[in-house]
N, C-alpha and C positions, 0 to 999 in steps of 0.2 A: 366506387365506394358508397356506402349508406348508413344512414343513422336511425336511431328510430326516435319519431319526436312523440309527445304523451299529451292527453286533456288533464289528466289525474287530477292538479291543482285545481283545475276550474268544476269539476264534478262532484270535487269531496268539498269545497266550499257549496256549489249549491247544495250538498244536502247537510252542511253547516256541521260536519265532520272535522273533527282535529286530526292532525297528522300521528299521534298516538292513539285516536280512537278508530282511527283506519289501519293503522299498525296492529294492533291488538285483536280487531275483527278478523285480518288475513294471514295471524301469527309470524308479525314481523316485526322491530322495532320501528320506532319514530324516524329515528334516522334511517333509516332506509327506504320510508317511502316519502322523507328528502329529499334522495338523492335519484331517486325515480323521477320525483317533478323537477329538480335542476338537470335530469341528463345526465349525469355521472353513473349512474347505474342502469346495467337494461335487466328487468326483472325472467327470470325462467317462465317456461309457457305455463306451467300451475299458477305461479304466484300471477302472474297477469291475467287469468280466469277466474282469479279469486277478487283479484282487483275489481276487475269489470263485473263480478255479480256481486260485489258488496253496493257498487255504486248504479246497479240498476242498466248495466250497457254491456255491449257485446264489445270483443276486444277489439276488433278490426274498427271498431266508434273511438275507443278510446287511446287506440296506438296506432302512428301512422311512421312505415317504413318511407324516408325519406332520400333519396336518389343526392348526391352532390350537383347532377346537374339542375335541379329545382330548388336547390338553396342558393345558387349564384341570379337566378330569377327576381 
């Protein structure tokens, strides 16, 4: 099994982005790209290209496919 973990939180702070003003740039609500940086939602492959060229990165930078057996690590 696998999850996918995200930078998003840490990349829309450094460029000093609200979580509605990321929402808005990638026609999404706030809540939703909440729930991207807590993990409760995995965004479609558009919306996570939209993600990563709002905030200046390529997606494979900004999402990483995570394996269970490197989360017991």
């Amino acid at each position: 099994m696998a999850h996918l973990k995200n930078h998003v939180k840490q990349h829309r702070a450094r460029l000093d982005l609200t979580q509605e003003e990321l929402g808005s740039r990638v026609g999404v609500r706030r809540q939703t790209i909440l729930a991207i940086e807590k993990g409760q939602y995995v965004p479609s492959t558009l919306l996570a290209f939209k993600i990563a060229e709002e905030l200046d990165m390529s997606v494979d930078a900004l999402f990483d496919l995570v394996h269970d057996q490197e989360v017991r690590k």
